[in-house]
C-alpha positions as CSV (number, residue, x, y, z in Angstrom):
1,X,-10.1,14.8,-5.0
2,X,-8.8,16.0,-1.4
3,X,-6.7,14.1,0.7
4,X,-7.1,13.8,4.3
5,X,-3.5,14.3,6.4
6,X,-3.0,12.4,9.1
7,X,-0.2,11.2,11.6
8,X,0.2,7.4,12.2
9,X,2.4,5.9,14.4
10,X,4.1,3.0,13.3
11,X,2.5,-0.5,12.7
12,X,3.3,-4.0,12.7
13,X,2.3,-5.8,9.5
14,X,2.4,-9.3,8.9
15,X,2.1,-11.0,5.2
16,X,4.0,-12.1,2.1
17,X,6.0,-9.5,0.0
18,X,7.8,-10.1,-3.5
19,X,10.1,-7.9,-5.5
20,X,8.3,-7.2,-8.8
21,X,7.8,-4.4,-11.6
22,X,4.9,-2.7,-13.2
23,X,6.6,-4.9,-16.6
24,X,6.5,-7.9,-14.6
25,X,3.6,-7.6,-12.3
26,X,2.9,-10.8,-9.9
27,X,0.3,-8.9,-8.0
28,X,-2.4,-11.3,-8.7
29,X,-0.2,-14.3,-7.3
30,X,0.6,-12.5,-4.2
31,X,-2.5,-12.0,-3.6
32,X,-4.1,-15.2,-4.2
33,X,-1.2,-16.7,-2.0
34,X,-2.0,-14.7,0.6
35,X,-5.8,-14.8,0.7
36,X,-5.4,-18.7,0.8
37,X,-3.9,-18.1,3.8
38,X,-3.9,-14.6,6.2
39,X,-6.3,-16.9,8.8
40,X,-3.0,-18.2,9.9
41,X,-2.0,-15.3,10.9
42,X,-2.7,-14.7,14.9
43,X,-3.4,-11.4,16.9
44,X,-4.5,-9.1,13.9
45,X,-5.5,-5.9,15.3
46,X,-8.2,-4.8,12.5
47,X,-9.7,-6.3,10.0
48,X,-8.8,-5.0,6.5
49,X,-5.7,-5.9,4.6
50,X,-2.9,-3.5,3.5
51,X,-0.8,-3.6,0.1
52,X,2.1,-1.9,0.3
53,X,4.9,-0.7,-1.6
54,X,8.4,-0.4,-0.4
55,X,10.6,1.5,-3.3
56,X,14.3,1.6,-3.7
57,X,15.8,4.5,-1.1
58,X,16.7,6.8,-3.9
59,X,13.4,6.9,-5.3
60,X,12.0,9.6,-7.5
61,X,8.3,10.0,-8.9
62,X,9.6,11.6,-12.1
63,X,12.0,8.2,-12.7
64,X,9.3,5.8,-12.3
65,X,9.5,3.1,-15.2
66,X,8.0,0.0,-15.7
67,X,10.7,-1.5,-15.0
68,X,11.6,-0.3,-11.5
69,X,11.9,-2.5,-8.9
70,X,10.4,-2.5,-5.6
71,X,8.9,-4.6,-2.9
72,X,5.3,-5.6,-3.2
73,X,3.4,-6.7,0.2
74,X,-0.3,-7.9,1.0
75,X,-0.5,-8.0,4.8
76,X,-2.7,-7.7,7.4
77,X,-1.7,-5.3,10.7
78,X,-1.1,-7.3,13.5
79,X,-0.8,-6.2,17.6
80,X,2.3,-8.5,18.1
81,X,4.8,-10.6,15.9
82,X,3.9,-13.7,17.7
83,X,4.0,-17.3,16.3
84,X,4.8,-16.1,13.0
85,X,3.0,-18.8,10.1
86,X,5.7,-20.5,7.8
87,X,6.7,-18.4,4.6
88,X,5.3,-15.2,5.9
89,X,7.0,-12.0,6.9
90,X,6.7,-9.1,9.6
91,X,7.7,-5.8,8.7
92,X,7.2,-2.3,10.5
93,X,5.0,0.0,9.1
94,X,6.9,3.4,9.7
95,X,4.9,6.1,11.6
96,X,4.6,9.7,9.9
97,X,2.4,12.3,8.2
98,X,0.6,10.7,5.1
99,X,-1.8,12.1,2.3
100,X,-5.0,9.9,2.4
101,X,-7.0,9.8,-1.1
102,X,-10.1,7.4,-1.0
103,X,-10.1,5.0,-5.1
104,X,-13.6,4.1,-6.0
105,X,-13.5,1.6,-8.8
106,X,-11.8,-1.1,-10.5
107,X,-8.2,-1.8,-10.4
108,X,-8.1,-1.1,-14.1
109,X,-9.2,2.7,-13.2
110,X,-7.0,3.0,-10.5
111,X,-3.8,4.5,-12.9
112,X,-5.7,7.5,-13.5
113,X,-6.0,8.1,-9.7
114,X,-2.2,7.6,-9.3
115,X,-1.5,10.1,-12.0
116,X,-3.5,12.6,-10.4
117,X,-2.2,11.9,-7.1
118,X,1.7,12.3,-8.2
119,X,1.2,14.5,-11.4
120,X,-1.4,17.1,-10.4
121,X,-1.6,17.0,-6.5
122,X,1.9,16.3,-5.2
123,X,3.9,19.1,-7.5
124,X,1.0,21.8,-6.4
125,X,1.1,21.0,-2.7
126,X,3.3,22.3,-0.2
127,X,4.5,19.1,0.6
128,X,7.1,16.7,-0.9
129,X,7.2,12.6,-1.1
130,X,9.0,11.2,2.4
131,X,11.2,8.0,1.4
132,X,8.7,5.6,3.8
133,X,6.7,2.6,2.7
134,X,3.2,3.7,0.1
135,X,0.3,1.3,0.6
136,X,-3.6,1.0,0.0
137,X,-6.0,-0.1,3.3
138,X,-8.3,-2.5,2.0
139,X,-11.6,-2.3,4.2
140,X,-15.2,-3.4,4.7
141,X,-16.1,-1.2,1.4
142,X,-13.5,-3.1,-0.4
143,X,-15.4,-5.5,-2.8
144,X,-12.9,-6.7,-5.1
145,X,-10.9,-5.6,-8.0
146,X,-13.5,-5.8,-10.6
147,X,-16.1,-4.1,-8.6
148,X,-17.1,-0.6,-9.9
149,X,-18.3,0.5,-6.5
150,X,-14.8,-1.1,-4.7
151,X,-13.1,1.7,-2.4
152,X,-9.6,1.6,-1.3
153,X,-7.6,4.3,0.6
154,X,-4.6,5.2,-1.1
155,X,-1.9,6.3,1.7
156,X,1.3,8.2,0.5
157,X,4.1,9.3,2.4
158,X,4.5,13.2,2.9
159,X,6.6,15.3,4.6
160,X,7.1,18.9,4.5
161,X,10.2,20.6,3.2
């Protein structure tokens, strides 16, 4: 599994977040919140949905427990923060250089995927984790987290040292 590096500018994202754990995981709810209702939302730039992850500033891979805390977001990109639905956030999306790996499968498989991403092919890169937002696109080959043939781009933050 290759990644594809690319340079993003920054994005505007609009959605619900939570604070969570992988011990105490309200993924699900999020996301059944927001599927409910992201047709509020106005002026989305593309269609897809983003989940991202926002982890404390002093993160570190190797420290990772199930109980750290970090923010959880389902969003969609928007072009401007205008009329804003009740009980939903905006957030920027900071621009950089990020290390693009394509999931196929269900979310069940998807932890074997992360441990290559951070165990194999992070240490034996020349690049190093940048302390920026991680998230998955969601897009039209997204077909739900049972699906065997689901995709999902997995985006992590690089930077070279």
């Amino acid at each position: 599994m290759k990644p594809e590096i690319v340079m993003i500018p920054e994005r505007k994202l609009v959605g619900m977040c939570i604070t969570t754990s992988i011990s105490f995981d309200e993924t699900a709810a999020l996301w059944q919140n927001f599927m409910a209702r992201h047709k509020e939302i106005k002026n989305v730039a593309q269609p897809g949905f983003y989940s991202m992850q926002i982890y404390p500033e002093d993160f570190k891979v190797e420290e990772f427990t199930e109980d750290t805390k970090f923010e959880r977001w389902a969003a969609v990109e928007v072009n401007e923060f205008d009329d804003l639905p009740a009980g939903m956030s905006k957030r920027i999306l900071a621009g950089g250089m990020y290390a693009v790996f394509t999931h196929v499968g269900p979310v069940k498989t998807f932890v074997n995927t992360s441990n290559f991403i951070y165990g194999t092919w992070l240490p034996n890169s020349k690049y190093e984790l940048d302390a920026r937002a991680h998230f998955e696109r969601l897009g039209e080959k997204y077909y739900g987290p049972d699906h065997p043939e689901s995709e999902e781009e997995i985006w992590v933050p690089i930077t070279t040292s």
